[in-house]
RONUDREN-279601 format. One record per residue (C-alpha): residue number from 0; residue in one letter; x, y, z. Coordinates in Angstrom, 3 decimals, m for minus. Example, Ala and Ser with C-alpha at 12.3 -4.5 7.8 and 13.67 -1.06 7.14 Angstrom:
0;A;12.300;m4.500;7.800
1;S;13.670;m1.060;7.140
***
This chain:
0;X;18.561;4.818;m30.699
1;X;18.770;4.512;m27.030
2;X;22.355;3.572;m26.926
3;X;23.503;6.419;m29.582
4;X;21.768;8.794;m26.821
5;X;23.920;7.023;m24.133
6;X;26.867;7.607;m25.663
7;X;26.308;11.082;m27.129
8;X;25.266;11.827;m23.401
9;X;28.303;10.778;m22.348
10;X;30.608;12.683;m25.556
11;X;28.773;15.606;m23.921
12;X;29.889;15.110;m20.831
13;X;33.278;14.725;m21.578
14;X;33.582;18.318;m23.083
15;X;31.940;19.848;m20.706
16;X;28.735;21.205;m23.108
17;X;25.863;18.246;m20.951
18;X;23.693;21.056;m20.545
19;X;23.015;22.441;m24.060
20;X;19.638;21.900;m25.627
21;X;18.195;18.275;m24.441
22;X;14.433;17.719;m25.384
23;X;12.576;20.021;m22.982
24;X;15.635;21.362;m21.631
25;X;15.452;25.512;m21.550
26;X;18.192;28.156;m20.590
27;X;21.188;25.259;m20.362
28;X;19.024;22.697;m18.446
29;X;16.963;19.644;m18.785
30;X;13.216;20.599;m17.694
31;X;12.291;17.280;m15.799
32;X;8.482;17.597;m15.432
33;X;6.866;15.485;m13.342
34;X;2.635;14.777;m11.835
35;X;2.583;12.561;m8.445
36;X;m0.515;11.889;m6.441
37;X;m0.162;13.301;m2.877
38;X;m0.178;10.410;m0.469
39;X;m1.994;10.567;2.627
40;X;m1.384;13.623;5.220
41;X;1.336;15.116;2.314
42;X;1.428;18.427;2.218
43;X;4.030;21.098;0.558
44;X;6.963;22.045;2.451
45;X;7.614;25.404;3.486
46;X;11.285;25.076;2.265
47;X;10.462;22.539;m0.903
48;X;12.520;25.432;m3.020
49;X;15.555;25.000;m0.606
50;X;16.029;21.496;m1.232
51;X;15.424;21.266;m4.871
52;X;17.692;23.614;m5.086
53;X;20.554;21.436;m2.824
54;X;19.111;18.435;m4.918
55;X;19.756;19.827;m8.453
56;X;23.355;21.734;m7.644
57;X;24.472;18.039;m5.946
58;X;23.313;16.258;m9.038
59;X;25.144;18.743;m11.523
60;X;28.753;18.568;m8.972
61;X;28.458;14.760;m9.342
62;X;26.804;14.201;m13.128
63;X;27.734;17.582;m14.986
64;X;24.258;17.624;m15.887
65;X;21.964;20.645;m15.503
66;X;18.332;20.163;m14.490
67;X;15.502;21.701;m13.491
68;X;12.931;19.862;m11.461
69;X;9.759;20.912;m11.938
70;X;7.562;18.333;m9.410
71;X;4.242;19.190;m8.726
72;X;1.731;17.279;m6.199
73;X;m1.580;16.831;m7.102
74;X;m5.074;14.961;m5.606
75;X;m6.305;11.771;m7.085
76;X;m8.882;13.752;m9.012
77;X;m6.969;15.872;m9.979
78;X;m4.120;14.281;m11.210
79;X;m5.938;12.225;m13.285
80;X;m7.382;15.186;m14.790
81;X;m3.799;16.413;m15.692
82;X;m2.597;12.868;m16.863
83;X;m5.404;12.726;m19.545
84;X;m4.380;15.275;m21.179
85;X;m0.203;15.473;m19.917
86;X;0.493;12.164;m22.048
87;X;m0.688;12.918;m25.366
88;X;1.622;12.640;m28.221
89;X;1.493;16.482;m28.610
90;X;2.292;17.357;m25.542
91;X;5.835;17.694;m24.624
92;X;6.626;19.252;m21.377
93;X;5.772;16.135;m19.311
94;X;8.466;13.454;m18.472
95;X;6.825;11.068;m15.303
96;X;3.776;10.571;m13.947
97;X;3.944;8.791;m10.020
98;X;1.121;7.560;m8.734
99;X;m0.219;3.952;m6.776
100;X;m0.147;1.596;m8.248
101;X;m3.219;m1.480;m9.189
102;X;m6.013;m1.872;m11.299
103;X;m8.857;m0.506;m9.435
104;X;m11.099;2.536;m10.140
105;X;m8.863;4.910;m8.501
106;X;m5.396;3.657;m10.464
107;X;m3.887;6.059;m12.570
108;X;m0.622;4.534;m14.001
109;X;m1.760;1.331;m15.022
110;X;m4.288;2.145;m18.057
111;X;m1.696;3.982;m19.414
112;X;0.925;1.034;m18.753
113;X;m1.717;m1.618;m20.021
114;X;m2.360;0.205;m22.980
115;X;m1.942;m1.640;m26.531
116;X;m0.284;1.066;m28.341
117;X;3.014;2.877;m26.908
118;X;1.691;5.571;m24.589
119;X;4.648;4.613;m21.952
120;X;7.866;3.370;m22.390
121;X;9.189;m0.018;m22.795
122;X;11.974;0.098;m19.738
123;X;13.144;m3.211;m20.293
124;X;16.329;m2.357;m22.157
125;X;17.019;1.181;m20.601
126;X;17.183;m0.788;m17.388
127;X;19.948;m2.509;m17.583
128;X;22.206;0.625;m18.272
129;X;21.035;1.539;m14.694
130;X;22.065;m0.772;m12.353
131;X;21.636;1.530;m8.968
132;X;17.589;1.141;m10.059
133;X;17.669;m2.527;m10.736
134;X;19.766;m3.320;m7.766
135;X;17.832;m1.244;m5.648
136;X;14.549;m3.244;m7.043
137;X;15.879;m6.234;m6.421
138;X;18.074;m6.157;m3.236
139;X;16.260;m8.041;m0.192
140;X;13.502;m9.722;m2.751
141;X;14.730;m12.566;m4.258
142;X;11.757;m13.880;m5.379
143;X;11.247;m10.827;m7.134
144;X;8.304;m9.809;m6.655
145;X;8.566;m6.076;m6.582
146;X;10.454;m6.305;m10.252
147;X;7.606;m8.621;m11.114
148;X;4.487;m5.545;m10.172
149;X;6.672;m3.163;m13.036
150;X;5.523;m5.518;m15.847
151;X;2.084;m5.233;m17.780
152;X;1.097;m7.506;m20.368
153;X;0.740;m6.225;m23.558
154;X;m2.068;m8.405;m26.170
155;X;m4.093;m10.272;m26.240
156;X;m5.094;m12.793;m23.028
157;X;m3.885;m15.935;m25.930
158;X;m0.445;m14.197;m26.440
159;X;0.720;m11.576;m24.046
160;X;4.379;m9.904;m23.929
161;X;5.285;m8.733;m20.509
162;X;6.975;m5.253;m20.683
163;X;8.597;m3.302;m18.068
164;X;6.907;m0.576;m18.317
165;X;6.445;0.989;m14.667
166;X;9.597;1.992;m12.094
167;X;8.047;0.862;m8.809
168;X;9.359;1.802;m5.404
169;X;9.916;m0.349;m2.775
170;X;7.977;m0.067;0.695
171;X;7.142;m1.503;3.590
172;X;3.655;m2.523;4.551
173;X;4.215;m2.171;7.892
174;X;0.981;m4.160;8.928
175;X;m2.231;m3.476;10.814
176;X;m3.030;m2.879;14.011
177;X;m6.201;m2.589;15.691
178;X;m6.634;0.418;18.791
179;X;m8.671;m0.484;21.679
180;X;m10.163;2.000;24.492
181;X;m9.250;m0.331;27.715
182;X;m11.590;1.754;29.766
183;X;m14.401;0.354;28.386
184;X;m12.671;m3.528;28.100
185;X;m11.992;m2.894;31.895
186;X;m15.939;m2.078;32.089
187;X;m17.244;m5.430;30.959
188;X;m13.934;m7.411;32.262
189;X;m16.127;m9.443;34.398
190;X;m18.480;m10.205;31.675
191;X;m15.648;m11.251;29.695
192;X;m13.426;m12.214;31.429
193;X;m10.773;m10.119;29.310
194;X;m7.892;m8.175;31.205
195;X;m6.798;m5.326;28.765
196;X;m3.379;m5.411;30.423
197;X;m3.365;m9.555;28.804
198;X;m3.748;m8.198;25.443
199;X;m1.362;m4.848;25.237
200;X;1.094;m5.146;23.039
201;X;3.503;m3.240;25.100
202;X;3.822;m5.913;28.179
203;X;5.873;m8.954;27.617
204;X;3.473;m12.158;27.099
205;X;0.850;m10.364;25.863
206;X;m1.749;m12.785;24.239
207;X;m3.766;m12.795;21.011
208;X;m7.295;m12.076;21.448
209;X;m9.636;m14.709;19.361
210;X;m12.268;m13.581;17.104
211;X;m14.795;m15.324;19.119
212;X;m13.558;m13.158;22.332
213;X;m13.182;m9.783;19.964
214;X;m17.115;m10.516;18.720
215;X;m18.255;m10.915;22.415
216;X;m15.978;m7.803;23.885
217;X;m17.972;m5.691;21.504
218;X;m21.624;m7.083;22.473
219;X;m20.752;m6.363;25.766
220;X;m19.349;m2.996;24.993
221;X;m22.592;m1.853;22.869
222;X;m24.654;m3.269;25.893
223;X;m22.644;m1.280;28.694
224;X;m22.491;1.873;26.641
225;X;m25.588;2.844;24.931
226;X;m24.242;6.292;23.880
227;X;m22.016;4.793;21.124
228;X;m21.903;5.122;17.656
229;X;m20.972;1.928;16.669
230;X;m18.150;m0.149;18.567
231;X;m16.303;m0.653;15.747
232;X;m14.558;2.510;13.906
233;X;m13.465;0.932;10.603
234;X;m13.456;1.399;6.581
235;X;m15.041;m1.896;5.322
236;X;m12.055;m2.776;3.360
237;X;m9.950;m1.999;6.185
238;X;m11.965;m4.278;8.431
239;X;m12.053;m6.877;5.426
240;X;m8.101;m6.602;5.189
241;X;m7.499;m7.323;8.935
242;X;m10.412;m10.659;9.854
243;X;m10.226;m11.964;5.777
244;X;m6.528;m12.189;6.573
245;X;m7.553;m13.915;10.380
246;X;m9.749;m16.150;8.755
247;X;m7.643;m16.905;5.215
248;X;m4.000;m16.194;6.592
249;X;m4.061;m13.886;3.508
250;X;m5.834;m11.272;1.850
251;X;m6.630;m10.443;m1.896
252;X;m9.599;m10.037;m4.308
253;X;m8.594;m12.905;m5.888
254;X;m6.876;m15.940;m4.334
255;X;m4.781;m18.774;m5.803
256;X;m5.922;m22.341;m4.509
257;X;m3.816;m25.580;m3.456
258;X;m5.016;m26.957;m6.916
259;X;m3.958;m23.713;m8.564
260;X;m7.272;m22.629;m9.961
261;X;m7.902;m19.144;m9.220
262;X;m11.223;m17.853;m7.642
263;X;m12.466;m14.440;m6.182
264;X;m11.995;m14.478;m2.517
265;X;m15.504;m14.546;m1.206
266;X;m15.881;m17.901;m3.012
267;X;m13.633;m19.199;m0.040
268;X;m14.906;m20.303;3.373
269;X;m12.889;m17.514;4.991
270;X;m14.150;m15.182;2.728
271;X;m17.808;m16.152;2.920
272;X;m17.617;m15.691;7.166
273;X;m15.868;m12.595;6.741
274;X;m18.975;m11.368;4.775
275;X;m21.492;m12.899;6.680
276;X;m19.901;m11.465;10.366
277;X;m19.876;m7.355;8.012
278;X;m23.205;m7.994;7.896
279;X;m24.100;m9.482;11.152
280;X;m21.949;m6.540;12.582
281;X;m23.613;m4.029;10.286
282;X;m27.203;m5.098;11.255
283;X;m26.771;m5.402;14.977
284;X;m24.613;m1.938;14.920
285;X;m21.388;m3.167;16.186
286;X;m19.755;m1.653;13.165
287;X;m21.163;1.472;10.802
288;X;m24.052;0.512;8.562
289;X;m22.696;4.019;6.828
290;X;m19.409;3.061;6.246
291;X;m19.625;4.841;2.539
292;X;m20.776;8.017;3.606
293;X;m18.622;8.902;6.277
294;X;m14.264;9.605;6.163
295;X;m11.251;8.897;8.511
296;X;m11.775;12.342;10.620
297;X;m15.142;11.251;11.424
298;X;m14.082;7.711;12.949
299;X;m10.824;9.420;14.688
300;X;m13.682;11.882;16.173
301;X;m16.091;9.101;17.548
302;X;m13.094;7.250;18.945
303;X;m11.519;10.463;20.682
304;X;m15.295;10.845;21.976
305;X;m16.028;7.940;23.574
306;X;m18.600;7.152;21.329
307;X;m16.507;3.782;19.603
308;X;m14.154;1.531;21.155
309;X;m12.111;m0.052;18.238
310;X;m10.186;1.915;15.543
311;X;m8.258;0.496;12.574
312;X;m7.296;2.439;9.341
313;X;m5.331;2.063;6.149
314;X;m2.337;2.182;5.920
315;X;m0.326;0.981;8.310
316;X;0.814;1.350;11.424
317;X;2.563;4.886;10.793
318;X;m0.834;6.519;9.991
319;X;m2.544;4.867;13.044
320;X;0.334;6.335;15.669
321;X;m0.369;10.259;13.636
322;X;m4.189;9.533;14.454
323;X;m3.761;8.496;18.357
324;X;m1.800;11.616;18.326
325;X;m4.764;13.476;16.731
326;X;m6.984;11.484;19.426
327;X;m4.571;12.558;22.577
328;X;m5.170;16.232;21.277
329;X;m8.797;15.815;21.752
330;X;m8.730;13.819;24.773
331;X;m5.142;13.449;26.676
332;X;m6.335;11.382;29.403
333;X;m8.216;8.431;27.461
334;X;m6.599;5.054;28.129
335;X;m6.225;2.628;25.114
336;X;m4.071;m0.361;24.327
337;X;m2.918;m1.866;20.478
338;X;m3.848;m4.905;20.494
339;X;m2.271;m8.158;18.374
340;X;m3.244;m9.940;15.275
341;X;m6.829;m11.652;15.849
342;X;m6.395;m15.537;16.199
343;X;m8.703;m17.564;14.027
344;X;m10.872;m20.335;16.177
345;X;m13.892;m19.807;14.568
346;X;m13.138;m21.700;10.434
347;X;m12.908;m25.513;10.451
348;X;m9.105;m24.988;11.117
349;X;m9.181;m22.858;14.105
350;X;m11.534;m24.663;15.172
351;X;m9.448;m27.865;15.495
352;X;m6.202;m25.764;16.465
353;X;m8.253;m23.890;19.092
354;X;m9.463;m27.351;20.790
355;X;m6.012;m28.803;21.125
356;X;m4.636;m25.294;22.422
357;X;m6.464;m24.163;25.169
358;X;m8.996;m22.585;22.796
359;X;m6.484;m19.664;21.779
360;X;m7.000;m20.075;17.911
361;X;m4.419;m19.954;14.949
362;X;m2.564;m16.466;14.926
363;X;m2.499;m16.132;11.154
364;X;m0.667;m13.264;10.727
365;X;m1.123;m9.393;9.414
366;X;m1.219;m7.787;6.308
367;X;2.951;m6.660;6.261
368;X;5.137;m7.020;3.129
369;X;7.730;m5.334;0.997
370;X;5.693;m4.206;m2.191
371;X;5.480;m1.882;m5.017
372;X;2.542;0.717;m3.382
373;X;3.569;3.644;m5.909
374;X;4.995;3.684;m9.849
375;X;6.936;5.655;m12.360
376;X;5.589;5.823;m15.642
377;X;7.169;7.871;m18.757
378;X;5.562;9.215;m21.529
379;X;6.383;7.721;m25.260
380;X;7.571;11.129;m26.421
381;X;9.948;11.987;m24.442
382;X;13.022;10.188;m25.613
383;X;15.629;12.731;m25.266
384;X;14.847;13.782;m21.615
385;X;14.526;9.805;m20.697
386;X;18.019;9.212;m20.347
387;X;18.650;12.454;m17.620
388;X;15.272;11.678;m16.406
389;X;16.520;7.919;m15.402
390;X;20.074;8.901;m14.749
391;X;18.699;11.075;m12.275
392;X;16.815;7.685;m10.097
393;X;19.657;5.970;m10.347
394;X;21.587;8.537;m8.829
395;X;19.061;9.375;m5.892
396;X;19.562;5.760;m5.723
397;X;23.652;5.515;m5.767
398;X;24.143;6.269;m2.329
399;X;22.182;6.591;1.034
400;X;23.446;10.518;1.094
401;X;21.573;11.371;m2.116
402;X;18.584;9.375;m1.315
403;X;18.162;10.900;2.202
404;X;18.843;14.383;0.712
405;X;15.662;14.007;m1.798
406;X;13.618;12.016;1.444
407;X;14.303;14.344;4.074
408;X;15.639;17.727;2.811
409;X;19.329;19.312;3.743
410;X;20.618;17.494;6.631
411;X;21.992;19.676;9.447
412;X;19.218;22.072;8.369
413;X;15.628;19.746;7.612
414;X;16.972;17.160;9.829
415;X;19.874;15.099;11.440
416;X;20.038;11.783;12.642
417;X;18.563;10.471;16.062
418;X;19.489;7.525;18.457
419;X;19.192;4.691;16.841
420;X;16.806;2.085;18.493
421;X;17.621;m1.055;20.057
422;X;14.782;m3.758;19.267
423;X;15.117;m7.528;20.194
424;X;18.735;m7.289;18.859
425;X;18.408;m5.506;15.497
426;X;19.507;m1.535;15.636
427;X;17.403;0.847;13.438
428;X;18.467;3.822;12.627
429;X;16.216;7.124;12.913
430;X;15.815;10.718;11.880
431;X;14.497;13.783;13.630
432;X;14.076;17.368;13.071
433;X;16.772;19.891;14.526
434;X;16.648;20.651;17.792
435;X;16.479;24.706;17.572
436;X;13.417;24.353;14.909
437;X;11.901;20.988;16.004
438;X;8.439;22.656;17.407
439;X;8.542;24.326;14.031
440;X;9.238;21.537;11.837
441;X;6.824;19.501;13.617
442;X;3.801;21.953;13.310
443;X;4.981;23.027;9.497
444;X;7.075;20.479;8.034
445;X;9.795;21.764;6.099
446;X;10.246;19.566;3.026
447;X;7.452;17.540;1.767
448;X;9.576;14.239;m0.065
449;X;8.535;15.071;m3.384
450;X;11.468;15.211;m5.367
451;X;12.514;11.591;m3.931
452;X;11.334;10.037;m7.579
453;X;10.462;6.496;m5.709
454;X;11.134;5.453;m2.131
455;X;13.153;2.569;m1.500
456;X;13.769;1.187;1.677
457;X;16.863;m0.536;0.349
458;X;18.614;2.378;0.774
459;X;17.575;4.000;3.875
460;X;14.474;3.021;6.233
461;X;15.080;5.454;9.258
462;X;12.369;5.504;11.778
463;X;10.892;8.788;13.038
464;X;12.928;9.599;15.979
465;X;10.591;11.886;17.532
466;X;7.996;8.926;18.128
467;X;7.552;8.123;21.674
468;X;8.581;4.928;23.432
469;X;5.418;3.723;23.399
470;X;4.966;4.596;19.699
471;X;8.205;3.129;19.011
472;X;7.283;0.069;20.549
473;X;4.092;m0.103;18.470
474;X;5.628;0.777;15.159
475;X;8.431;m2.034;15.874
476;X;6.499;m4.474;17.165
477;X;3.804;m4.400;13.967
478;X;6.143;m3.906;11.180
479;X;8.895;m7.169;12.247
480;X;7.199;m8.950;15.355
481;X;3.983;m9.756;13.945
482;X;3.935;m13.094;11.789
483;X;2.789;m12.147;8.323
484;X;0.046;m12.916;5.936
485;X;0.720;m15.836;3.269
486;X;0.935;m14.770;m0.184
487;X;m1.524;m16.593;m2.205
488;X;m3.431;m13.369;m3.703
489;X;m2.837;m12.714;m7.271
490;X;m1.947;m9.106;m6.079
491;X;1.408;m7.876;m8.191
492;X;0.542;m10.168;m10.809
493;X;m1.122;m8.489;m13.842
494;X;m3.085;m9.593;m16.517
495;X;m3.765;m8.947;m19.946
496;X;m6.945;m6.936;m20.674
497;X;m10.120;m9.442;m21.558
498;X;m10.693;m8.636;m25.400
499;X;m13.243;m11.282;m25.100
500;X;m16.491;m9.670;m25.498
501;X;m18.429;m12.815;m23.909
502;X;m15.960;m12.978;m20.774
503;X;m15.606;m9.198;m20.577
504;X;m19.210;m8.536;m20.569
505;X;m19.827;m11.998;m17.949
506;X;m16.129;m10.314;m15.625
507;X;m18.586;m7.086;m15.685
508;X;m21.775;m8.391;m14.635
509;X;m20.070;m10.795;m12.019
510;X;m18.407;m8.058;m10.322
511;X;m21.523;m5.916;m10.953
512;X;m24.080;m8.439;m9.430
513;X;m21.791;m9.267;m6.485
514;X;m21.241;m5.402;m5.649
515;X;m24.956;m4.387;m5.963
516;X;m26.477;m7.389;m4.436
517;X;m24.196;m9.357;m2.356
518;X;m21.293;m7.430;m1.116
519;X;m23.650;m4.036;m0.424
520;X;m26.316;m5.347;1.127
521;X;m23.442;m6.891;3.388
522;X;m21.611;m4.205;4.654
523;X;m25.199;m2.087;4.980
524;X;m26.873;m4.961;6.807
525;X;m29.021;m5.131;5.003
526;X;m31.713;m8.366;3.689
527;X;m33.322;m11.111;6.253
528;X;m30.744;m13.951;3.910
529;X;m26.967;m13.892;4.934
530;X;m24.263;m13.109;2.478
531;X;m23.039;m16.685;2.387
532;X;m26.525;m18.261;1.554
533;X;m27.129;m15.772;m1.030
534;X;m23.279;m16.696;m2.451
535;X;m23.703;m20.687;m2.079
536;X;m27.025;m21.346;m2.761
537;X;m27.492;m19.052;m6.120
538;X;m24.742;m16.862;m6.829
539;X;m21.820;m19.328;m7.007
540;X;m23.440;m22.047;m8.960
541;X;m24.898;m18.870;m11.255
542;X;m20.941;m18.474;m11.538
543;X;m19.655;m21.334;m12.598
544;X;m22.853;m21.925;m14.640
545;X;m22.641;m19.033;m16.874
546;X;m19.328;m17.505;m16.259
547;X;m16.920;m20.179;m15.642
548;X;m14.848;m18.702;m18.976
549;X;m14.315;m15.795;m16.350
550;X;m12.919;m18.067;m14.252
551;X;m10.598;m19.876;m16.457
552;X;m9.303;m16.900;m17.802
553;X;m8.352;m15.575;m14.331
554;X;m6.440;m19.138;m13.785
555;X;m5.061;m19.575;m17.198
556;X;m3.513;m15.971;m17.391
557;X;m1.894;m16.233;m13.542
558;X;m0.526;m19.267;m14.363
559;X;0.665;m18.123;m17.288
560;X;2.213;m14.873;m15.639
561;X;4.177;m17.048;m13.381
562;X;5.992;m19.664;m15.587
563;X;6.761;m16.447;m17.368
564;X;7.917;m14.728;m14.127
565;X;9.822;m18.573;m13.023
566;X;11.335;m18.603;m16.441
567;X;12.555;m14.692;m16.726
568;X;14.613;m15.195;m14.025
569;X;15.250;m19.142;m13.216
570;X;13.548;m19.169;m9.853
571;X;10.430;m20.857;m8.429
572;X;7.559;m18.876;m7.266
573;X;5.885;m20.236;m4.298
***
């Protein structure tokens, strides 16, 4: 049925009648309706109608087709709202839903992906007839892992069928960096013997500060400054993402070991420091004991204030440059530095490394990759519209002037192109708002992205041009100067669903059990036992005792996923 439509689509064409009827299509068009989640700091454009406008007349001179985008941005809660009841069978006027992508609480795509019966289509034949997608998914990533994060197993754990059943986009983790007020590191230099000007990333030879040096800095910050909140200005996971990474050179909930057995993360030596320092931190107050009750504007606040000296925060890099900028606006003349990746000399390892280096500690790397951090899903019933629906990516995708035209808006109008910047002898291009509007712009963005289906940095990755030099430097220097993580989480690689009532109802109370009385207590500070006693000397062995199907499940299934991942496409994956 799918290649009648192709070729009836294409009969159409021909004469010149593409835009009659067409599933939802109204008044001569095809009606593409699509929910996305807002990402973070999104907001609607005050000329959004402008460029859909540019978008659709473009896509009609090159195509002949006729649509009508009808995009709308919603919040998590929301959109999951509209999902529910957007992809039942009777219901017919929605054609995508975009939204992150993974398996946790706050995923939206995947249940619907995962699901036994068709909700979502089956992409892996319609792909091929779109090669500007598949190219674009595959370009820069040969061991495919992007490609690999768009299949779902469907079954049962004994006998799954990966599908592709999920577009993902392609972007750029562009790492982690930690902020640092060097007023107060200059306060307590003498105590630590820690120059903030060493440890800058913005002067050549800077050096990487060891997580033995970061956990005195912030003793001797809490003891010089007894007005603080908390030192440390951080999201648990965030601070989890950054020192599990120092202390593992990777991160993930689950992690694949040299014997290939999988295990969750905290079973790991890494992993079981990491929670003991969250809850050494969280007890003595070097990092909030309230970390679930307060948000982002809060710890940007305290920072700006004085009252913490360290601030991280999820995403990326990007987001951390918009909240200094936030933090300048409160206070212009505090003085902080971005510091490097923490080196490891406190595991075994670093230990060893750290004694035959001068005591500077293994620089593991940062949390930076090219991944799938958003997906396209498309509703079982909508087979006509599928075809203009997917025509449509591929043609945002068949040249950098279409893509950049659904990014950024019209160009001469939303934006033009900026210098391009020079960076230890790569050139990247940039983009900046128009000089006679930029103060404008900048204040009320013009175009808010959302009728770019999926970003793709294959096809355009312009930097902000209106960044600073410093902020340049920063963004640059985290996203391709800082070594990266290792990639032995089971992130990207999914699962079937456990129909297994005894190892469904042992995954739930594991996770359960760890969550209320292991991982809480931890970031709280809470309990006179550390985190690591309570894992090693009953939780673990509880584990393996009662709940070790859990465990080969998890390492059956990933194995499983990657012979079938090794086979599909003849390559070995590491």
């Amino acid at each position: 049925m799918k290649k009648i439509l192709v070729i009836v689509l294409a009969a159409l064409m021909l004469f010149g009648f593409c835009a009659c009827g067409g599933g939802g299509g109204s008044g001569g068009e095809y009606v593409i309706t699509v929910y996305r989640e807002r990402s973070s700091g999104q907001a609607d454009g005050t000329q959004d109608d402008v460029v859909k406008e540019a978008i659709e007349e473009k896509f009609y001179e090159d195509t002949g087709i006729s649509i009508d985008l009808q995009v709308t941005i919603y919040s998590q809660s929301e959109l999951e709202q509209r999902v529910s009841t957007g992809m039942g069978v009777y219901t017919q006027d929605l054609d995508a839903v975009i939204s992150y992508i993974g398996e946790d609480s706050g995923a939206i795509v995947m249940p619907y992906a995962k699901a036994e019966r068709d909700i979502v289509i089956d992409l892996t034949d319609y792909i091929e007839d779109y090669p500007n997608i598949l190219n674009a998914i595959r370009m820069n990533d040969p061991q495919h892992e992007v490609e690999m994060s768009a299949y779902v197993p469907i079954g049962t754990m004994d006998e799954a069928d990966y599908q592709m059943r999920m577009i993902p986009a392609v972007t750029p983790d562009s790492g982690y960096a930690m902020i640092v007020n060097a007023d107060m590191m200059r306060a307590v230099q003498d105590e630590t013997g820690l120059d903030p000007d060493d440890y800058n990333v913005l002067n050549e030879g800077y050096k990487n500060m060891t997580f033995t040096q970061f956990e005195t800095l912030m003793y001797a910050i809490q003891d010089e400054y007894t007005n603080l909140r908390y030192p440390i200005a951080a999201k648990p996971w965030d601070l989890n993402r950054i020192f599990a990474g120092t202390l593992l050179g990777y991160y993930g909930e689950n992690v694949i070991q040299e014997d290939g057995t999988v295990v969750p993360g905290y079973f790991t030596e890494g992993g079981q420091m990491m929670l003991d320092y969250m809850w050494k931190w969280s007890k003595d107050g070097i990092w909030e004991n309230e970390s679930l009750q307060v948000d982002d504007t809060d710890r940007i606040g305290w920072f700006a204030s004085g009252l913490s000296a360290v601030y991280l925060s999820y995403p990326d890099v990007e987001y951390l440059i918009s909240s200094m900028r936030t933090v300048e606006s409160i206070d212009p003349q505090l003085d902080y530095i971005m510091i490097a990746p923490i080196a490891d000399d406190i595991t075994e390892e670093g230990q060893a490394y750290a004694a035959e280096h001068n005591g500077e500690g293994i620089v593991r790397g940062n949390l930076k990759d090219i991944k799938a951090s958003e997906a396209l899903i498309i509703p079982d019933h909508r087979d006509t519209d599928t075809e203009v629906l997917l025509k449509f990516i591929d043609w945002q995708y068949s040249s950098k002037e279409n893509y950049e035209l659904c990014l950024y808006g019209v160009k001469g109008v939303h934006w033009e192109e900026g210098d391009a910047i020079d960076w230890n002898g790569e050139q990247y291009e940039t983009w900046v708002y128009p000089l006679a509007n930029r103060e404008e712009f900048t204040l009320n963005p013009p175009y808010s992205g959302k009728y770019l289906m999926l970003e793709n940095i294959n096809i355009s990755n312009r930097l902000r041009g209106d960044y600073t030099v410093d902020e340049q430097a920063w963004y640059l220097t985290a996203r391709y100067d800082f070594p990266a993580y290792d990639s032995n989480s089971t992130e990207g690689v999914w699962l079937p669903d456990i129909t297994d009532n005894t190892i469904r109802n042992h995954a739930g109370i594991i996770d359960q059990n760890f969550v209320q009385y292991v991982r809480g207590p931890a970031w709280a500070g809470q309990g006179t036992t550390a985190p690591s006693q309570l894992l090693t000397g009953e939780y673990i062995p509880y584990f393996y005792e009662y709940c070790g199907d859990y465990l080969d499940f998890l390492t059956q299934q990933t194995q499983s996923s990657i012979t079938y991942f090794e086979n599909l496409w003849n390559i070995e994956i590491a």
